[in-house]
N, C-alpha and C positions, 0 to 999 in steps of 0.2 A: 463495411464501414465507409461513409462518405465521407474519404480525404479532403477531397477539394471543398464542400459546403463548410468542413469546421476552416480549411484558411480564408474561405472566403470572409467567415466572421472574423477570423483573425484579424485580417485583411483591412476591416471598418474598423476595429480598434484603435490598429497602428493609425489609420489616418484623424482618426478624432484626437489621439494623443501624438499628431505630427511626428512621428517615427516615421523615417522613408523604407529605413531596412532595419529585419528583427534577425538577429543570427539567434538559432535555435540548437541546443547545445544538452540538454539534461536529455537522456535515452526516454523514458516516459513522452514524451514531449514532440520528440521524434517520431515514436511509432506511432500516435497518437494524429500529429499529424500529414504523414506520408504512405507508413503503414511498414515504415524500415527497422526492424525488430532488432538489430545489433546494441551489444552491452557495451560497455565502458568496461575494461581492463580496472582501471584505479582512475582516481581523479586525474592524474596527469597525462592519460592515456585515452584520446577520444578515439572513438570508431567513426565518427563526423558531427556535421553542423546541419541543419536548414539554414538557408538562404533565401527570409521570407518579405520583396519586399512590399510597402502598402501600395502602389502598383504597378504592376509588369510577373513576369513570371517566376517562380518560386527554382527553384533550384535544390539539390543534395551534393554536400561539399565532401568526397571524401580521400581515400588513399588508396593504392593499389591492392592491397591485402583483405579490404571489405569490396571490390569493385561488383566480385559476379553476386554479392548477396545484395548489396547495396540496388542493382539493376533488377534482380527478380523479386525482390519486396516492396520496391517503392515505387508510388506513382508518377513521381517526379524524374523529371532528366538528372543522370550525375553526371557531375563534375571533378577528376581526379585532380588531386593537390599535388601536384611531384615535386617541389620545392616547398615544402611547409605552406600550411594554411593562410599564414598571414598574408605572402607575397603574392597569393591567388585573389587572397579579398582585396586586396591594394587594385588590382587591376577592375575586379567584379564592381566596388563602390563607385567606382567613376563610371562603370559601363551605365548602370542604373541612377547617374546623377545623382546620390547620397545629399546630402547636407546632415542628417543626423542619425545616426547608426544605436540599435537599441542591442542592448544583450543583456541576459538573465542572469542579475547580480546575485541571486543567492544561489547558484547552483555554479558560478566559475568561480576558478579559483584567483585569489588574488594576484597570482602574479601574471597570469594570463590577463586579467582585467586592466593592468599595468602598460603590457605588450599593446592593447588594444587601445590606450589612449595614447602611446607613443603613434601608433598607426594612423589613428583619426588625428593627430596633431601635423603632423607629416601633410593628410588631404586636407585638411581643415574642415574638420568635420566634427558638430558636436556628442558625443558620448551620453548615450542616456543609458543610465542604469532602469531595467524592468525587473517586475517581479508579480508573480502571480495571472501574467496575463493568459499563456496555456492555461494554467494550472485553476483558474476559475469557470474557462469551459470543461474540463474533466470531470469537474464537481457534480454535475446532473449529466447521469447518466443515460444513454439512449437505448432505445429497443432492443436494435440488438447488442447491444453490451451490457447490458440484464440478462439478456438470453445465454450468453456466454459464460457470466460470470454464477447465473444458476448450476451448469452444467461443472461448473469449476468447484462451485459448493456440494453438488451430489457427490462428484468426483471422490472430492475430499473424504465426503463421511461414510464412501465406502470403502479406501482405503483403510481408515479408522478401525472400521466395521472387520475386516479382515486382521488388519494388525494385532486387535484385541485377542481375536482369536488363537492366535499363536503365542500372547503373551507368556511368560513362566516368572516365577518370583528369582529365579537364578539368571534372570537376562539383567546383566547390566544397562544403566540409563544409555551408555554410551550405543549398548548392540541393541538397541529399542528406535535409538532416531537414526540409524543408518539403516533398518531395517526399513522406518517411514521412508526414508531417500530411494531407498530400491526400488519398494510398491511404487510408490508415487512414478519415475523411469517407468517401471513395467507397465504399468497402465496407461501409459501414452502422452503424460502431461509434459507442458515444455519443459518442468525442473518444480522445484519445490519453491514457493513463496519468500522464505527465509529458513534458516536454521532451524530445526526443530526444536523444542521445549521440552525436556523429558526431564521431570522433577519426583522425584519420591521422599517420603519423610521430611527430614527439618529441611532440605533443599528447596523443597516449595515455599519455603516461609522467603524466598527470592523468586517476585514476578519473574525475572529473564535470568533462571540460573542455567548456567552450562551443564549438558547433558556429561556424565563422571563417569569413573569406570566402577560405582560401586551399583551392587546390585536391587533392584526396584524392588524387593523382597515383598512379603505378605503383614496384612491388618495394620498396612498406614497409609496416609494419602499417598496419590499418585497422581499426579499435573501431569497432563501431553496438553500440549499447543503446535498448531502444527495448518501447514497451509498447501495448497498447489497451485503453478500455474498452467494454465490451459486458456491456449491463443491467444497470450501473452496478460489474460486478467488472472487477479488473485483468490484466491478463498483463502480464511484464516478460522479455525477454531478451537476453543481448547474443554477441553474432557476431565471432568477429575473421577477417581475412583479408586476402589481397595481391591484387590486380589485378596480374597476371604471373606472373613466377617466385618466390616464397620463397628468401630464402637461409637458409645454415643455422643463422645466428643464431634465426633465425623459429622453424625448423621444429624447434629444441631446445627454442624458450620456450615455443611452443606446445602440442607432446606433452607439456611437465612439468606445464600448466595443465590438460590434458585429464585425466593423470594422476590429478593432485589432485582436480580436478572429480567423478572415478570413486570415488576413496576416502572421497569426501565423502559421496556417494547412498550408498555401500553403509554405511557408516555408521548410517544414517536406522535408524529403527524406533521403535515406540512404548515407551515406559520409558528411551529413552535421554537422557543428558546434549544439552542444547544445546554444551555446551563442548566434551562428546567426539567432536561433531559435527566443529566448528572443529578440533579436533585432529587428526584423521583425515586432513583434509586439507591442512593447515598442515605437518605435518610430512613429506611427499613434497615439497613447494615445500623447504623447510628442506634437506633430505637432497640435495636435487639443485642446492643452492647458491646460491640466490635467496631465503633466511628476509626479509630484513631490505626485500627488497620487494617484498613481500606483507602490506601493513599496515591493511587493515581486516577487518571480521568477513565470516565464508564467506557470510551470507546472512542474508534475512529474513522475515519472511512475508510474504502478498499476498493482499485479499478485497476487499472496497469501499474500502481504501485500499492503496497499492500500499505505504507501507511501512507494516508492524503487525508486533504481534506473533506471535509469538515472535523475537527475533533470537538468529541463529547466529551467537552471541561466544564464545571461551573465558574471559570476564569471567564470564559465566553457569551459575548451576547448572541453571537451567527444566528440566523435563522436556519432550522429544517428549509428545505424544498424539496417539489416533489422527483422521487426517480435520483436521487443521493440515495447511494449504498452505506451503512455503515456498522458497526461491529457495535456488538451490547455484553460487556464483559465485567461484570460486579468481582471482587476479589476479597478475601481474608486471609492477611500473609501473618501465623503467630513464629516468632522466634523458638528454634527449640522441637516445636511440634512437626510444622509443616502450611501447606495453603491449599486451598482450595477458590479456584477461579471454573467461571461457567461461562463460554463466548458463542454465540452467534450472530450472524448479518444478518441486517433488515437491509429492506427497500422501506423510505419514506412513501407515504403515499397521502392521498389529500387528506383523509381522517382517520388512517392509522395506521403502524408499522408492520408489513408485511416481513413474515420470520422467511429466509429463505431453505434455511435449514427443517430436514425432514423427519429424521432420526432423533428421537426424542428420548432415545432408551436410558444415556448413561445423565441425565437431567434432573428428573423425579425422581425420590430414592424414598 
């Protein structure tokens, strides 16, 4: 990955939006542009900052506890904090001649945001709240982070591929996604994307239900959603299916999500609506009698964090572009019954969505 070219673009931002220095703060953000892979504990707990400013040399601000991971991941010189961050940036703003200091208002926390205009009020310094300025170069994605995040989608659906295998109608939801947690470990990925999704029966009729200790049993639906990562990019997909026979409730809900799922990808292409995305496929759910549940957006993106942008809302005008990753997930959640949702990642491409997914087995039924 070339760190240095994305701050260089960084870099012409800050200075067109008169920001001298960007403190860089959300983990995504970080590794994205230094290549320093450390997580965030909890909100109130950083592993560190960038120190990016519009000119002169970039910096990684952190603590003794990240120092030897911090120097062998990043490209960048670190700088350790040993009296808290702020009294280190007190000294750094003035090294760098500051006058206006940017930090990424929707990923700190308020009362940190607080700290930081008591700081800049002390230098006299103006406070600019930023937002989205990383996070709209992540959006189109490069060579090789296609290539990566392919390998992260194979990855994925052969775990799946193996998991199914083993499956039994006496495994609990619960020993099914600690089962995906171990594959996913065993086979080398840095950790799992998120939580896994392990839904059987009326539990599906909930997109994000927590995986229970009751058992995934035989002839009802069965929801996995389920991700990896590998070199720090995401895969997310989700599977449904019956251990047994299907009946034909299933095999109607199912072909309509597949359906929709098909009208979704062809959809895809560079210049088009986000919305007319969602529409695409929202409206064969509609037409085949099931509109009203089917209630969230078709999809969203997926790079170093599993959800980003661009999301596939009809709330949205966004445009597609090309080399944006993003997930195509139609869904029918009935109360009572259960749900069935079908997910894959596209790559945008100039006249149509490239499926990255290869396994096509548990889709067509």
């Amino acid at each position: 990955m070339d760190y240095q070219k994305r701050r260089r673009l960084l870099k012409e931002k800050l200075r067109r939006k008169n920001i001298d220095v960007l403190l860089v703060a959300q983990p995504e953000n970080r590794r994205y542009l230094s290549g320093y892979q450390a997580d965030d504990h909890s909100a109130q707990e950083s592993s560190g900052v960038l120190l990016i400013p519009a000119r002169g040399r970039s910096v990684l601000l952190t603590d003794f506890r990240y120092q030897v991971q911090a120097e062998q991941q990043s490209d960048l010189p670190v700088t350790l904090y040993r009296r808290g961050l702020l009294q280190l940036l007190q000294t750094l703003l003035g090294e760098y001649n500051t006058r206006t200091l940017g930090f990424e208002s929707d990923y700190t926390l308020y009362s940190t945001s607080v700290k930081l205009a008591a700081l800049a009020k002390r230098l006299h310094l103006d406070l600019a709240p930023c937002d989205n300025l990383v996070e709209s170069m992540r959006i189109v994605k490069e060579e090789a982070e296609l290539a990566v995040i392919r390998e992260s989608v194979a990855l994925n659906e052969q775990i799946f591929t193996n998991l199914f295998s083993s499956l039994s109608p006496e495994m609990s939801e619960r020993q099914v996604a600690r089962t995906i947690e171990n594959m996913a470990f065993e086979a080398g990925c840095d950790g799992i994307s998120f939580a896994p999704i392990v839904a059987a029966g009326p539990s599906g009729a909930m997109p994000h239900a927590h995986p229970s200790a009751s058992p995934i049993g035989r002839e009802r639906p069965i929801t996995i959603d389920m991700g990896v990562r590998l070199n720090g990019y995401c895969s997310d997909m989700t599977r449904n299916f019956v251990l047994g026979d299907p009946d034909d409730t299933y095999l109607a809900v199912h072909r309509l999500v597949r359906k929709a799922q098909i009208a979704g990808i062809k959809a895809i292409r560079e210049g088009v609506s986000v919305g007319q995305v969602d529409r695409a496929a929202r409206e064969v759910i509609a037409k085949g009698g099931y509109g009203k549940y089917f209630g969230h957006a078709l999809g969203h993106g997926v790079g170093l964090a599993v959800h980003e942008d661009p999301r596939l809302s009809g709330r949205s005008r966004r445009k597609l572009r090309r080399d944006m990753v993003v997930t195509v997930e139609p869904g029918i959640y009935l109360p009572g019954w259960g749900g069935v949702r079908l997910e894959n990642m596209v790559i945008v491409r100039e006249d149509h969505g490239e499926v990255i997914n290869r396994d096509q087995t548990w889709l067509d039924i």
